[in-house]
C-alpha positions as CSV (number, residue, x, y, z in Angstrom):
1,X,-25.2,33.4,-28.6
2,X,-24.0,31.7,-25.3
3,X,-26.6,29.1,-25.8
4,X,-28.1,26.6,-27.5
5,X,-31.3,24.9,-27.9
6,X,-34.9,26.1,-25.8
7,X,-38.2,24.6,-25.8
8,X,-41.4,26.3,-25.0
9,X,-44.6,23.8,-24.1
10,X,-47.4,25.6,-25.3
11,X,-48.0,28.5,-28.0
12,X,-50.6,31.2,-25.4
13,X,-49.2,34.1,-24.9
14,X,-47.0,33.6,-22.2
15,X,-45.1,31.0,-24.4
16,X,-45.1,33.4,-27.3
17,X,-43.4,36.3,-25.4
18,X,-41.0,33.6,-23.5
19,X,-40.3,32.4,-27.0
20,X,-39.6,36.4,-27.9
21,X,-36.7,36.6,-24.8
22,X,-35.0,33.2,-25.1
23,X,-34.3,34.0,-29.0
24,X,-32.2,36.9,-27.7
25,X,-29.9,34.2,-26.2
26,X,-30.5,30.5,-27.5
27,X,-29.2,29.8,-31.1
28,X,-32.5,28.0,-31.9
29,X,-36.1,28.3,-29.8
30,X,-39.2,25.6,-30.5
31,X,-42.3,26.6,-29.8
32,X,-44.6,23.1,-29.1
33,X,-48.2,22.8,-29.3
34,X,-50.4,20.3,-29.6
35,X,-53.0,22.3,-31.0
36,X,-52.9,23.7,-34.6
37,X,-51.9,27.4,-35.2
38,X,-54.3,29.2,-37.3
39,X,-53.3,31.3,-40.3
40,X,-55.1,33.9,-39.4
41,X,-56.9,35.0,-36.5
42,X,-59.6,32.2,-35.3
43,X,-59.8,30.5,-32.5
44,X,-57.5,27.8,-31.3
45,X,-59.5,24.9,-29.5
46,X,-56.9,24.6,-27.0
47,X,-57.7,28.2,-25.4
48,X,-60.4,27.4,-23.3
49,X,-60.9,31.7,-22.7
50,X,-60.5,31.9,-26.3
51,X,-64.4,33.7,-27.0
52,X,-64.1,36.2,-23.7
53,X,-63.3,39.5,-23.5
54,X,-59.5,40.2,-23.7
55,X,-58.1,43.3,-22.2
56,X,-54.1,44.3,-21.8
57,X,-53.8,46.8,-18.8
58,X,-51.2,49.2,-19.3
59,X,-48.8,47.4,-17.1
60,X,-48.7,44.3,-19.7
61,X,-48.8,46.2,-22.5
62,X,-46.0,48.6,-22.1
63,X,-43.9,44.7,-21.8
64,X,-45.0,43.5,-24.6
65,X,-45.1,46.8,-26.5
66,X,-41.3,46.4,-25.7
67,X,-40.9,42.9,-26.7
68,X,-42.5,43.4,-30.4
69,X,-42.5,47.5,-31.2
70,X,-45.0,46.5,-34.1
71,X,-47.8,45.1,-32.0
72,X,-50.0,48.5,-31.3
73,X,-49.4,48.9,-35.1
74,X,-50.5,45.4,-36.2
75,X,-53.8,45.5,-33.8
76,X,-55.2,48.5,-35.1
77,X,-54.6,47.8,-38.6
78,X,-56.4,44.4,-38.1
79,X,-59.6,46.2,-36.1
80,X,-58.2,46.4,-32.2
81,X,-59.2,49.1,-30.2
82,X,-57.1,51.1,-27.9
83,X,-59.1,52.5,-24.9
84,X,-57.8,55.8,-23.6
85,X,-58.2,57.3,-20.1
86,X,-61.3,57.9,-20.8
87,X,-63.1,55.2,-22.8
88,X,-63.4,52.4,-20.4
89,X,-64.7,53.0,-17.0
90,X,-67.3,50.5,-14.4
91,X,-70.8,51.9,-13.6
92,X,-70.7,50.5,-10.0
93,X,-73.2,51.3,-7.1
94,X,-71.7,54.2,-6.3
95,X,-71.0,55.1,-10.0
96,X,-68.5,56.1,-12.8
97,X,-65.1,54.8,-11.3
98,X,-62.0,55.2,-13.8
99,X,-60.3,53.1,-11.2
100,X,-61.1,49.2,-9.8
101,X,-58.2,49.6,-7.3
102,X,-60.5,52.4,-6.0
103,X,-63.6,55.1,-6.7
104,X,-62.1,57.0,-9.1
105,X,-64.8,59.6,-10.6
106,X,-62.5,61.6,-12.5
107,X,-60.5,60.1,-15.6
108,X,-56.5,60.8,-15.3
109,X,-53.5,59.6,-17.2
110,X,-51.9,56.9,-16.1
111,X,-48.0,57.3,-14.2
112,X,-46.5,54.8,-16.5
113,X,-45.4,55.3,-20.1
114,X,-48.7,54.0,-21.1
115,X,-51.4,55.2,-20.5
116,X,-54.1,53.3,-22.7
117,X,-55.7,49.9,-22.5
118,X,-56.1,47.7,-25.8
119,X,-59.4,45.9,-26.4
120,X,-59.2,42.8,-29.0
121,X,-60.3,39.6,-29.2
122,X,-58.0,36.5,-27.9
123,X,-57.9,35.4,-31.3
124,X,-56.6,38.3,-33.1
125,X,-53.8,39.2,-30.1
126,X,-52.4,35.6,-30.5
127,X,-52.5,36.2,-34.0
128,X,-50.4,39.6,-34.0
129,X,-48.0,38.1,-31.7
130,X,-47.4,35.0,-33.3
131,X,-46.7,36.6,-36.5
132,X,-44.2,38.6,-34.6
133,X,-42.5,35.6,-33.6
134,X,-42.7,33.6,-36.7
135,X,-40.2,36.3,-38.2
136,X,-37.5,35.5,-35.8
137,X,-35.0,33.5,-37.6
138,X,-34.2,31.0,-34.8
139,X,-37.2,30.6,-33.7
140,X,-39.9,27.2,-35.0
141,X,-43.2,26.9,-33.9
142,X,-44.6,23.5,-34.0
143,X,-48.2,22.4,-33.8
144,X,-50.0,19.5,-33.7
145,X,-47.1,17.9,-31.6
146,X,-48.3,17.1,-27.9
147,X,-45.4,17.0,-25.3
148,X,-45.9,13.6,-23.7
149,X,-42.4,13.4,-21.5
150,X,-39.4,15.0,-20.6
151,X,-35.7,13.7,-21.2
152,X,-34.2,13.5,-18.3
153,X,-30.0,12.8,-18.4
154,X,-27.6,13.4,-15.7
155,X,-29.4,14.7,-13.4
156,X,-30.7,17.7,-15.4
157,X,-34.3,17.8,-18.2
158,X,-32.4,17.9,-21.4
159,X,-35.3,17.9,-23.9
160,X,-38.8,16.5,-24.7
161,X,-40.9,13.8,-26.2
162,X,-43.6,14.4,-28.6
163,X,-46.1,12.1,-29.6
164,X,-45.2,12.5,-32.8
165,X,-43.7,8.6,-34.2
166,X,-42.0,9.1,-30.7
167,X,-39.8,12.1,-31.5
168,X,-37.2,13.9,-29.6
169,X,-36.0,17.0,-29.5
170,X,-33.3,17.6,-27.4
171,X,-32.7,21.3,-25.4
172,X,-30.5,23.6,-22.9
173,X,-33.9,24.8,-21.3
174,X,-37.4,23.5,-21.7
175,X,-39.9,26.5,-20.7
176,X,-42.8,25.2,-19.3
177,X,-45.7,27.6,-20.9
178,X,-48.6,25.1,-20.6
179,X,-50.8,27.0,-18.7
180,X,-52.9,26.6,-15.7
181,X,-52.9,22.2,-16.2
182,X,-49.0,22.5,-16.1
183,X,-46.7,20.0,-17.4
184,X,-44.7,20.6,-15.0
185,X,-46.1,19.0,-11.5
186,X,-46.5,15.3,-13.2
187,X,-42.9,15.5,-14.5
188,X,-42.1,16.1,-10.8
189,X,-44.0,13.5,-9.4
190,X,-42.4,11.4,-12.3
191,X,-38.9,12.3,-10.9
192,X,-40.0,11.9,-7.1
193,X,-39.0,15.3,-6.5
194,X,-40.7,17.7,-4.5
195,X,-43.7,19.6,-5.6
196,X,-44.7,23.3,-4.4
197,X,-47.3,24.1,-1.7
198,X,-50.2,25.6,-3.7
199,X,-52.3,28.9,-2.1
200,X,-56.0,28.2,-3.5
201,X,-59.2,30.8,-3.3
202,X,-62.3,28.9,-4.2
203,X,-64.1,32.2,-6.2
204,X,-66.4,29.9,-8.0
205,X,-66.5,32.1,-10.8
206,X,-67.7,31.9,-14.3
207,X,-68.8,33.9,-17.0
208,X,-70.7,34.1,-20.7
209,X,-69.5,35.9,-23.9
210,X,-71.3,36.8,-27.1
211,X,-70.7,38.4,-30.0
212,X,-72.9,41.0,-31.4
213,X,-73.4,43.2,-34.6
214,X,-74.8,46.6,-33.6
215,X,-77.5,48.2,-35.7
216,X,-75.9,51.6,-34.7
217,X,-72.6,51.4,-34.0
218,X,-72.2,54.8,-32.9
219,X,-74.6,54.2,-30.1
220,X,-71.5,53.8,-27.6
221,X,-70.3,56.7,-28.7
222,X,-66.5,57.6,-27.9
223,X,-66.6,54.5,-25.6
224,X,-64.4,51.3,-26.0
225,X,-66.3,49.9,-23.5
226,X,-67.4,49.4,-20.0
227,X,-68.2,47.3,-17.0
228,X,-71.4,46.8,-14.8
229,X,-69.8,45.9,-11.9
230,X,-71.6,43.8,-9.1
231,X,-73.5,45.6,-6.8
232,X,-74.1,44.4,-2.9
233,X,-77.1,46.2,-2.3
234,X,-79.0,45.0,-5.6
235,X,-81.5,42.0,-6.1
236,X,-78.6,39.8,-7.7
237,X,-75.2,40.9,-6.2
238,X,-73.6,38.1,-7.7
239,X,-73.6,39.7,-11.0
240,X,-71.8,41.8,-13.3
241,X,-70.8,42.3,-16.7
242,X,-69.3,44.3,-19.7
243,X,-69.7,45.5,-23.1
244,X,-66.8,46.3,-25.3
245,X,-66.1,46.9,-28.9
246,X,-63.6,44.9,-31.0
247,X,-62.6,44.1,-34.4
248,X,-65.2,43.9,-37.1
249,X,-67.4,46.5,-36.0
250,X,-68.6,44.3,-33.3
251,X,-69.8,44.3,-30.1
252,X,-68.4,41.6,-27.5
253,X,-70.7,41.0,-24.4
254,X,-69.6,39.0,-20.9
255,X,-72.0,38.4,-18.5
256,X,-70.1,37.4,-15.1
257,X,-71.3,35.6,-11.8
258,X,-70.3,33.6,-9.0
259,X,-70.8,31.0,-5.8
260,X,-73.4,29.3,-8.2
261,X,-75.2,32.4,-9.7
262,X,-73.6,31.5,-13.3
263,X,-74.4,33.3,-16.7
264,X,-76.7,31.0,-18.7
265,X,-75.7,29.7,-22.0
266,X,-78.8,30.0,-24.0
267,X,-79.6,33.6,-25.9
268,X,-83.2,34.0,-24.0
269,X,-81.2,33.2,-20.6
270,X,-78.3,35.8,-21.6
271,X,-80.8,38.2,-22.2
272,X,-82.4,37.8,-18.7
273,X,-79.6,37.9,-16.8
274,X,-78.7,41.1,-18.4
275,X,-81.6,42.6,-17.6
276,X,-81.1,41.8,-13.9
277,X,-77.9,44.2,-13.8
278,X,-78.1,47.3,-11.4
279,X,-77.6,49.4,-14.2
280,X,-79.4,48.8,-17.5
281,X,-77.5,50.3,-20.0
282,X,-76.1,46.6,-21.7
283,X,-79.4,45.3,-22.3
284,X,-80.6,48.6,-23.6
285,X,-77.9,49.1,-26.2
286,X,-78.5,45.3,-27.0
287,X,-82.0,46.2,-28.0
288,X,-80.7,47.3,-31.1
289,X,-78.1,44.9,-31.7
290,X,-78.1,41.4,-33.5
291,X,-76.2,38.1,-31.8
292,X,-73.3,36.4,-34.0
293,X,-73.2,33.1,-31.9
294,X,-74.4,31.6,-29.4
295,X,-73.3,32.4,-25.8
296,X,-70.3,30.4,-24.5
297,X,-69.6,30.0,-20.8
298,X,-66.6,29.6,-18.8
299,X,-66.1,28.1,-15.6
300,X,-63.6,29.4,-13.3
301,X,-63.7,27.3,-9.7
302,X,-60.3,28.5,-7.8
303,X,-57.3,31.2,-8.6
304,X,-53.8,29.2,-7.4
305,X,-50.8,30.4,-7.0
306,X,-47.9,27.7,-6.3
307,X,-45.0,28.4,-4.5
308,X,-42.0,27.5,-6.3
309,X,-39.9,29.7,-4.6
310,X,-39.9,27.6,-1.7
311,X,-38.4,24.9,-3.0
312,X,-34.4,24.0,-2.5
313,X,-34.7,21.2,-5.1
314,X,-35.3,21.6,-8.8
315,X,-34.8,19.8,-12.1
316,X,-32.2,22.0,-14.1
317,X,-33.1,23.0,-17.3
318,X,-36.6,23.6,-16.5
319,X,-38.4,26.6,-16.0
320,X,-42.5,27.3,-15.5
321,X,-43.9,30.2,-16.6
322,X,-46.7,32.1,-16.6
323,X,-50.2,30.6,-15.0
324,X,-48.3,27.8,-14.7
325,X,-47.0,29.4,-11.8
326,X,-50.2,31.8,-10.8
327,X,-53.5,32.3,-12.5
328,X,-56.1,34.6,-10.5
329,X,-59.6,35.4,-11.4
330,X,-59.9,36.3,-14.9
331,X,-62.5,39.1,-13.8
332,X,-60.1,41.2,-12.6
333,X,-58.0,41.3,-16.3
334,X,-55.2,40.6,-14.7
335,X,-54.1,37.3,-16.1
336,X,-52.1,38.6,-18.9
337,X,-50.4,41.1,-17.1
338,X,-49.3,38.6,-14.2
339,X,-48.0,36.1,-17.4
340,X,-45.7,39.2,-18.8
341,X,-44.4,40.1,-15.9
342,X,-42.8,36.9,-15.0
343,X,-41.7,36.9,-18.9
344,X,-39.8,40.2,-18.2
345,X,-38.2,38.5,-15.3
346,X,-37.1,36.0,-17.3
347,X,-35.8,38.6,-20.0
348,X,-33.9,40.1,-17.3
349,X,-32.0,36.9,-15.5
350,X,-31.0,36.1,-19.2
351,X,-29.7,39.7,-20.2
352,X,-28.1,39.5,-16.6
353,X,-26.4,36.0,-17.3
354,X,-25.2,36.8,-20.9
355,X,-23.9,39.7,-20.4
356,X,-21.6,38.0,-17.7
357,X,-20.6,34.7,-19.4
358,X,-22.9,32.5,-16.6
359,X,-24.3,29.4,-18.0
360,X,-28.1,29.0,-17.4
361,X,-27.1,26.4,-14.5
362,X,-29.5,27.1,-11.3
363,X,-31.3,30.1,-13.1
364,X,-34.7,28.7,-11.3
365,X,-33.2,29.4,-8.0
366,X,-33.5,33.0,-9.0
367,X,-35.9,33.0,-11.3
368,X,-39.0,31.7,-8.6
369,X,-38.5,34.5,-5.9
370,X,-38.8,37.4,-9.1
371,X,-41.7,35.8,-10.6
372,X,-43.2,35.4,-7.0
373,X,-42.2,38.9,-5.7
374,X,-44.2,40.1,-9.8
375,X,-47.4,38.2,-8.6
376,X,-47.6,38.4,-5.2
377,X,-49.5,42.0,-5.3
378,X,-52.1,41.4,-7.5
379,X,-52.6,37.6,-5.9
380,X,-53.1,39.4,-2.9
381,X,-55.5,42.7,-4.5
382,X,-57.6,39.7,-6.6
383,X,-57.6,37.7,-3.1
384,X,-58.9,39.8,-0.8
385,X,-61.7,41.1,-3.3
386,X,-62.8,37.1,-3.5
387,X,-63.5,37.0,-0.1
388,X,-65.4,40.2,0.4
389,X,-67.6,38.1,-1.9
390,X,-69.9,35.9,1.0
391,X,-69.3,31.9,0.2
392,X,-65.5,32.6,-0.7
393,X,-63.2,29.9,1.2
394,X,-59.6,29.0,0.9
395,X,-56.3,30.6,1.5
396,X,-57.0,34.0,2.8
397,X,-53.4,35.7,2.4
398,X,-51.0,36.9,5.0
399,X,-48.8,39.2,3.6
400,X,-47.2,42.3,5.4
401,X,-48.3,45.9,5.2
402,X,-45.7,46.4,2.1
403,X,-47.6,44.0,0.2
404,X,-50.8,45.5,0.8
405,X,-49.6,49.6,0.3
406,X,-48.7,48.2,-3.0
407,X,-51.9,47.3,-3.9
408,X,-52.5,51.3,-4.0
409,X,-50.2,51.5,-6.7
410,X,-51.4,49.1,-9.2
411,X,-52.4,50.6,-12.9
412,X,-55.6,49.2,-13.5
């Protein structure tokens, strides 16, 4: 292999499919967390979206279906459900739509090589993945072991600092996985160097998840799920929410609102706000359904999006990734989707680079405009939907007619 040491910071799934790439090309990859990796799949504490629905759109499935050819097989064997054409749809004001993008009445297969949508938990998709990439032979994930610092030599980061007794480890390329409160911006600030303009749109929104054990399970019948989207002309038009099955037998419900109009946390407030829905077919299947938890909400004030590719001056040997570069609102399922395509950037700059004999120097140069040019459509389709929304403030974007005739083209 041409090189030698990377470090990922953080084990989500955007560091877990970075970690999957840079063992094609580093001797030896470290996954750090400072949370601690389950053995099987529970919930992490540090994955603060870790009890929502969790959806993988065909466009990030068919890259990580690529990255670990066991996945599909390891999330149906373990109780994941994989939504055809057919099987999850929004019951919108207008009606059955097969299509966010658009109204779409009619189901149809989708132009990509995949053409389904899986439908797990967070848990047990971090799980399947992360057994994927504990099998790689150069590749050590470590939990429990907070990145506190970078090292910083000549010019370049050449490893990290752990609050472990002080440790060190020292790397090649630190990948900068941390998520949306990215490590990243302080170790700029640290290094007075310049940080990226950020694009913000204040959606204020949150939602509520719960699980549920259906008395009849076949009550969806050949459904994986479905969404109640919000509807303008209703009493609440703030509201929404879906209904889909996953692992277990079970039944996982997210209510969704905005602008202030939040999901409660409390069963008998759940309940109500169901019930408020334009369409009433949630709360009637609920009827006959008994709750596992309690309801747990998530608040979602602004999408960001920074704008590293702008910059002329960068650390070498750094690279973020993932929503540390753009993270939209989660209630377009997008978020996933947005972190693999910038990993299959990154899988393509290093394929590029090997295959020539280049060293990694100045890969960020080229790596910022790809992962920009692999978000900027669906910042700008999750955008403009915000501020249809009355209330919605921030950055409304500018992009060229291009930009906007792609949005046609999205598979969602």
């Amino acid at each position: 292999m041409p090189y030698g040491t990377a470090i990922v910071v953080g084990g989500g799934i955007a560091g877990l499919a970075s970690a999957r790439v840079l063992a094609d090309h580093f001797d030896h990859v470290h996954i750090v967390d400072g949370d601690t990796f389950p053995e099987g799949p529970h919930l992490r504490n540090g994955v603060s979206q870790g009890r929502h629905l969790h959806t993988l759109l065909p466009g990030g499935l068919e890259i990580l279906s690529e990255l670990f050819p066991n996945l599909e097989d390891s999330l149906s064997a373990e109780g994941g459900q994989v939504a055809g054409p057919s099987q999850w749809y929004a019951l919108t004001e207008h009606g059955r739509t097969y299509r966010l993008s658009r109204f779409q009445p009619e189901p149809n297969g989708n132009t990509g090589q995949t053409s389904h949508t899986r439908v797990q938990s967070r848990p047990l998709l971090e799980h399947c993945i992360r057994q994927e990439v504990s099998r790689l032979p150069n590749v050590c994930l470590r939990d429990q072991a907070k990145v506190t610092d970078p090292l910083f030599e000549d010019g370049r980061i050449s490893g990290v600092r752990l609050d472990v007794v002080d440790e060190t480890i020292a790397a090649d390329l630190v990948v900068d996985a941390s998520g949306q409160v990215s490590q990243t911006l302080s170790w700029l600030r640290n290094l007075d160097m310049p940080l990226p303009t950020e694009a913000h749109v204040n959606c204020d929104f949150a939602y509520c998840s719960n699980l549920f054990e259906p008395h009849y399970p076949e009550a969806l019948g050949e459904d994986v799920g479905f969404l109640i989207s919000a509807a303008r002309k209703s009493e609440h038009p703030k509201r929404g929410g879906s209904i889909a099955r996953v692992e277990g037998n079970r039944w996982q419900v997210t209510l969704a609102g905005r602008l202030g109009d939040y999901p409660p946390r409390s069963q008998a407030g759940f309940m109500g706000f169901l019930a408020t829905l334009h369409d009433k077919r949630i709360h009637d299947l609920l009827q006959h359904a008994s709750p596992l938890d309690d309801p747990h909400q998530y608040l979602f004030p602004k999408s960001r999006r920074r704008n590293y590719h702008e910059l002329t001056q960068f650390p070498e040997g750094l690279l973020p990734i993932g929503d540390a570069i753009c993270h939209i609102n989660p209630g377009y399922a997008q978020g996933m989707s947005l972190s693999c395509r910038q990993v299959a950037e990154l899988a393509r700059l290093l394929d590029e680079r090997s295959n020539s004999g280049t060293p990694i120097t100045g890969i960020w140069r080229e790596f910022f405009p790809a992962a920009y040019e692999q978000t900027r459509a669906p910042w700008v389709f999750a955008a403009l939907n915000d501020f249809t929304k009355k209330g919605t403030t921030g950055d409304f974007p500018h992009e060229d007619d291009a930009e906007i005739a792609i949005l046609k083209t999205l598979n969602r």
